[in-house]
C-alpha positions as CSV (number, residue, x, y, z in Angstrom):
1,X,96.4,76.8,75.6
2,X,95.3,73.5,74.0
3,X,95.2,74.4,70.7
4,X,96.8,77.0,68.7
5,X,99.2,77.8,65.0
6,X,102.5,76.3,64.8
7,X,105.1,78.8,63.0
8,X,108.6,78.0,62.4
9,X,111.1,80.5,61.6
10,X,115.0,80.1,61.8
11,X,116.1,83.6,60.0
12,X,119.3,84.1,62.5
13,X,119.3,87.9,60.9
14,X,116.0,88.0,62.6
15,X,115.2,89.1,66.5
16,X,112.8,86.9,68.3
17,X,110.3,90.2,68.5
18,X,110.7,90.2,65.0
19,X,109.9,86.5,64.6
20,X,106.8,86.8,66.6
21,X,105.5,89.8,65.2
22,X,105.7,88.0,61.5
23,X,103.9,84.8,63.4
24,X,101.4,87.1,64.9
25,X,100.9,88.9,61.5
26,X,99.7,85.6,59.9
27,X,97.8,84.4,62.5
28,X,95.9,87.6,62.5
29,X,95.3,87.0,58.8
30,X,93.9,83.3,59.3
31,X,92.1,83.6,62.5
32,X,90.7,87.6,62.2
33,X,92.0,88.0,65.6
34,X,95.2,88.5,67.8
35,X,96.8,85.6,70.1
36,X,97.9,86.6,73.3
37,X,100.2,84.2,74.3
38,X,103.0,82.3,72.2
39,X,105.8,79.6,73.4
40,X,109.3,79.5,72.7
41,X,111.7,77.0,72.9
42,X,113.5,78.2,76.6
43,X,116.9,79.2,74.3
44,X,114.8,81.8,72.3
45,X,114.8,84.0,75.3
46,X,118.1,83.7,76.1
47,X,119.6,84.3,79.9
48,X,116.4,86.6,80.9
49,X,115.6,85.4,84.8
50,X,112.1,86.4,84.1
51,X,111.5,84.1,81.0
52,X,108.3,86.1,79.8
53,X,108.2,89.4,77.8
54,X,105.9,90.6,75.6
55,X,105.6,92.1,71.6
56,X,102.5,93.8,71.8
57,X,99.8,92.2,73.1
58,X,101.1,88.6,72.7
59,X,102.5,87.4,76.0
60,X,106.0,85.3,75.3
61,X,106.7,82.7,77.1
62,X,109.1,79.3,77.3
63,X,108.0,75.9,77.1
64,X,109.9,73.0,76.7
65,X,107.8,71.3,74.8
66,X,108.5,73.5,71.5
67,X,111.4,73.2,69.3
68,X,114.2,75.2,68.9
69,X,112.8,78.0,66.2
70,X,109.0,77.3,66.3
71,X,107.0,79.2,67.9
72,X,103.4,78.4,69.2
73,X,100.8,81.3,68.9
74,X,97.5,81.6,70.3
75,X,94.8,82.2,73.1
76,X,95.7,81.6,76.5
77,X,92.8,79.2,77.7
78,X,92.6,80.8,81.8
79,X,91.8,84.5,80.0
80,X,89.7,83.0,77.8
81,X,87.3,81.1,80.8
82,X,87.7,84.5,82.7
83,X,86.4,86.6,79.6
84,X,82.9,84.5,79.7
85,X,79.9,85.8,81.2
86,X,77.4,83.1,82.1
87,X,74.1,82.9,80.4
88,X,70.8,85.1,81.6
89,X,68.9,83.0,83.5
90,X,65.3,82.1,81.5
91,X,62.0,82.1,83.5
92,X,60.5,78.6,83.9
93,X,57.2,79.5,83.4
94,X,54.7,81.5,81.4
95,X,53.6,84.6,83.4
96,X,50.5,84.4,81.1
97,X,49.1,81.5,82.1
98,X,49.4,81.9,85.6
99,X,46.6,81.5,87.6
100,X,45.6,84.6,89.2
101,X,44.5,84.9,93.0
């Protein structure tokens, strides 16, 4: 992901599911469509051996290049190069002005 929304929230009555679901819920707003992946500072997610889990369909994951309470939201770039379909091929030529034998 090279580019993305950059949410802070340090509510300590708040879960980190809840904290990325209010994240989510204003990116949705700005962008008109849902990230799938965000990073979390590695503490966020505590002792889990897995370090991913998921809040619907937004993927969470640590990196240690984000701050302790922010949380960076958006597509992840490998799904996005997979979802592409290359262009139709166009013909070179006119059929039309072929030359007939």
């Amino acid at each position: 992901m090279n580019t993305g929304l950059l949410w802070f929230d340090d509510d300590p009555r708040k879960t980190l599911a809840e904290k990325v679901e209010r994240a989510v819920a204003h990116y949705v707003r700005k962008y008109r469509h849902a990230p799938d992946l965000c990073y979390v500072h590695p503490s966020a997610l505590g002792d889990s051996e897995s370090k991913v889990s998921k809040v619907g369909v937004t993927q969470i994951r640590a990196g240690d290049c984000v701050l302790v309470h922010h949380f960076w939201l958006g597509v992840d770039d490998d799904k996005k190069r997979r979802r592409r379909r290359p262009a139709p091929q166009e013909e070179c030529y006119d059929q039309t002005t072929q030359a007939q034998a």
